[in-house]
VEXVO-833014 format. One record per residue: x, y, z of N, C-alpha, C, O, CB in turn; residue number from 1; residue in one letter. Coordinates in steps of 0.02 Angstrom, whole numbers, plus 50000, padded with zeros to 5 digits. Each point is the difference from the previous one (the first is absolute). Glycine has a CB too. Layout:
<sites>
  n.east  n.north   n.up  ca.east  ca.north  ca.up  c.east  c.north   c.up  o.east  o.north   o.up  cb.east  cb.north  cb.up    k  r
       X        Y      Z        X         Y      Z       X        Y      Z       X        Y      Z        X         Y      Z  NUM  A
...
</sites>
This chain:
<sites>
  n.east  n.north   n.up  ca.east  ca.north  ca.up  c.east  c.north   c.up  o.east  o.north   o.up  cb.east  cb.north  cb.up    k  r
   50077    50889  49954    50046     49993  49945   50037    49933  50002   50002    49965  49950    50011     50159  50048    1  X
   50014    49859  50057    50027     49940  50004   49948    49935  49985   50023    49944  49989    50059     50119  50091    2  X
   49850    49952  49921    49970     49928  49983   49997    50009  49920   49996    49948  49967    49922     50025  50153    3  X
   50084    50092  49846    49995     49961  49914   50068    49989  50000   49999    49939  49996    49904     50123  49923    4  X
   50152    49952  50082    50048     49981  49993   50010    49914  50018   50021    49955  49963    50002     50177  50051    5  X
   49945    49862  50075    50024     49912  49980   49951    49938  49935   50007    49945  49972    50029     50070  50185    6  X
   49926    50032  49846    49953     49957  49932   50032    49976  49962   49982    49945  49977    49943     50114  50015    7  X
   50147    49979  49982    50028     49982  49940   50086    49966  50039   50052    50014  49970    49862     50100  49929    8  X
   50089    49858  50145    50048     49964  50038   49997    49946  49987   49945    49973  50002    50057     50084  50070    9  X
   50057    49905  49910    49990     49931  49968   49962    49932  50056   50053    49999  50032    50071     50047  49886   10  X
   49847    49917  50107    49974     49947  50017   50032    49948  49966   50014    49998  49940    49891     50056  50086   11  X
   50111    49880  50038    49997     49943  49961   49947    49944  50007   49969    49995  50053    50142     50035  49948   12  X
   49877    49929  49950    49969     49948  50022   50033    49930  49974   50025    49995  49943    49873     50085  50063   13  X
   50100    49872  50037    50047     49947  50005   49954    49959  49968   49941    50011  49986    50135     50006  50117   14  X
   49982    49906  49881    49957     49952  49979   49955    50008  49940   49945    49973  49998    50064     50007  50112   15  X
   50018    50059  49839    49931     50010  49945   50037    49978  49943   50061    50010  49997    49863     50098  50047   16  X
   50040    49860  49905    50018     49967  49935   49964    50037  49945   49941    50012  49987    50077     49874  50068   17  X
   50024    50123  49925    50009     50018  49903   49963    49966  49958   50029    49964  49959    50080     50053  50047   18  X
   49816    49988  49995    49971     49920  49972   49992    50021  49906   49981    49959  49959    49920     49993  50184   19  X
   50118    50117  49842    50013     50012  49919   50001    50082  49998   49980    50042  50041    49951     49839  49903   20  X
   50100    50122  49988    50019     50046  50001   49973    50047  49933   50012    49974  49945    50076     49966  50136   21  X
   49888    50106  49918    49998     50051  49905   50057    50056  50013   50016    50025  50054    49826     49981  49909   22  X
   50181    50005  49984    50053     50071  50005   49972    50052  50055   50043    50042  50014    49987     49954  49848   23  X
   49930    50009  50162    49984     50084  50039   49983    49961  50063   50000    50039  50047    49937     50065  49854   24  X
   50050    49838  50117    49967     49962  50062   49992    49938  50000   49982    49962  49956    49965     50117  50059   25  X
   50081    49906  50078    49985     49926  50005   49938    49983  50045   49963    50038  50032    50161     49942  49951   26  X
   49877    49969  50012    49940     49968  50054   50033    49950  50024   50032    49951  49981    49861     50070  49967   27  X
   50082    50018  50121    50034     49970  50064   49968    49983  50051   49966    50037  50035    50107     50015  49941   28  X
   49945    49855  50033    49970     49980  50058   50034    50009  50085   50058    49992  50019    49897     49930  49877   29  X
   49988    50095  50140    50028     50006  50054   49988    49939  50042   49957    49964  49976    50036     50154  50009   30  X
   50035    49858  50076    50008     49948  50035   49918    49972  50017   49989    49940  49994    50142     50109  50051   31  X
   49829    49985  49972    49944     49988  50025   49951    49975  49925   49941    49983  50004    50086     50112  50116   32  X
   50011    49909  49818    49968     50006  49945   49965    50047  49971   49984    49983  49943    50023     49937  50087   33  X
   49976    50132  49983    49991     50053  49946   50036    50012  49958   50061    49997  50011    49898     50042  50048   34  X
   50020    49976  49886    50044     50030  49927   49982    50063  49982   49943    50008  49978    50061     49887  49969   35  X
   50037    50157  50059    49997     50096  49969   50047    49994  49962   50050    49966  50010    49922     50116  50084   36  X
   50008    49967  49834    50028     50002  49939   50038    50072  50050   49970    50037  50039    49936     49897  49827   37  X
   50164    50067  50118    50037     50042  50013   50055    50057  49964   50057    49979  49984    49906     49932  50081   38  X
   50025    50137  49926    50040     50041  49930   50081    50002  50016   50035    50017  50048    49853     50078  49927   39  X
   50123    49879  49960    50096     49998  50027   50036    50075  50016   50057    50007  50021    49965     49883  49885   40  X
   49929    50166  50079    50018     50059  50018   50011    50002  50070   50051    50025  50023    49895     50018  49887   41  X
   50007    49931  50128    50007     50004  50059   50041    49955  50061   50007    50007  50061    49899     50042  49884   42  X
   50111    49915  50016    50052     49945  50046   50065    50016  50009   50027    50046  49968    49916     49870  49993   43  X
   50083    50054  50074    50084     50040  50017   50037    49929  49972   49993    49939  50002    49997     50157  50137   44  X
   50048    49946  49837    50080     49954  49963   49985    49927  50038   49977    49949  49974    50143     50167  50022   45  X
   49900    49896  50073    50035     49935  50035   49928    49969  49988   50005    49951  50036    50104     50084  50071   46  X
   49843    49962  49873    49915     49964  50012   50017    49933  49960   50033    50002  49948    49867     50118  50047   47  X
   50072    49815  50035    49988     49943  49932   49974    49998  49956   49939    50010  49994    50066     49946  50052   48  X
   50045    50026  49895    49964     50045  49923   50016    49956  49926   50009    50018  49942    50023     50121  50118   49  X
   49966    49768  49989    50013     49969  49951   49910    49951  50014   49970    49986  50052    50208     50022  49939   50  X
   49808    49982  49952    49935     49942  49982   49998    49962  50042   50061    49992  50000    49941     50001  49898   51  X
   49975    49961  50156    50000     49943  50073   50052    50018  50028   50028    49950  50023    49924     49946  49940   52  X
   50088    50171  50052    50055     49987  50055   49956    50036  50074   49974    50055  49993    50159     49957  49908   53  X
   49864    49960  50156    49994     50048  50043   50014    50018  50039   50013    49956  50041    49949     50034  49932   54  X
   50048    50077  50052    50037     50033  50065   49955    50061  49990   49942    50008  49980    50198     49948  50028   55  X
   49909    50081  50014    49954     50083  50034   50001    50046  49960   50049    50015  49966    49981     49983  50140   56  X
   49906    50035  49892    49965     50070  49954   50011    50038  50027   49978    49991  50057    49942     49985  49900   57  X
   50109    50080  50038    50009     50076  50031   49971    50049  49929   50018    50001  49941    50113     49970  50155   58  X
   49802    50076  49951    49955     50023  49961   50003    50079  50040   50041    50001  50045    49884     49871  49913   59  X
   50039    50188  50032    49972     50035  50036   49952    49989  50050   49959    49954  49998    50074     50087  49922   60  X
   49972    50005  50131    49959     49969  50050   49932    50045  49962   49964    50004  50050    50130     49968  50083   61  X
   49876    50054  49824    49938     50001  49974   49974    49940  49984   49953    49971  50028    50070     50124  49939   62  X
   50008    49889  49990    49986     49945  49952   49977    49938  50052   49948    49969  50010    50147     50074  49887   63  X
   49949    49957  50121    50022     49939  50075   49887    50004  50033   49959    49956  50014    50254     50111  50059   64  X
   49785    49997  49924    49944     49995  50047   49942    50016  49944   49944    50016  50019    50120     50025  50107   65  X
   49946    49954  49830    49922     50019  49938   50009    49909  49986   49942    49982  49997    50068     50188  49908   66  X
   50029    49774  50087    49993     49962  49986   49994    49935  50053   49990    49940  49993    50051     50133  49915   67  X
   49971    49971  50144    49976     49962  50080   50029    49958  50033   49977    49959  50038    49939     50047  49932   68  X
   50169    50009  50008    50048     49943  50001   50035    50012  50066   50018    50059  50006    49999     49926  49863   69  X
   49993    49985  50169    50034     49985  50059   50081    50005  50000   50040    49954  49990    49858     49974  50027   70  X
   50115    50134  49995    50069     50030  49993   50029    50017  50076   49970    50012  50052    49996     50043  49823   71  X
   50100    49942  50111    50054     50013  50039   50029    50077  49985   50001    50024  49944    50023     49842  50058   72  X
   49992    50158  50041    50033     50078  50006   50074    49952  49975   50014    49943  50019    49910     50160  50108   73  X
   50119    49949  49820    50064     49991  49983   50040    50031  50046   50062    49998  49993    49910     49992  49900   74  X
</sites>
């Protein structure tokens, strides 16, 4: 029981830029350069959520791992 539960535990990942945005999702580059389109449903308040600003994404740790992103425990 405790592992579906942490699935949905927020993760962060540092260093990632806002490279644009549509109403429901951004695309976001991460440090190493990959870009995942990301649903604003799923991002947390404090996440970077302006067009080229960048700092840190806090996502579910599902998401975190279907999109193969290199996350930090919150």
């Amino acid at each position: 029981m405790a592992e579906s539960s942490s699935k949905y535990e927020k993760v962060a990942i540092h260093d990632v830029t806002l490279m644009r945005s549509t109403d429901k999702a951004g695309l976001y580059k991460t440090a190493d350069g990959d870009e995942h389109w990301i649903p604003f449903s799923q991002i947390s308040d404090d996440s970077v959520d302006r067009d080229g600003d960048t700092g840190t994404l806090r996502i579910p740790r599902w998401l975190a791992d279907e999109k193969g992103l290199d996350a930090e425990e919150e």
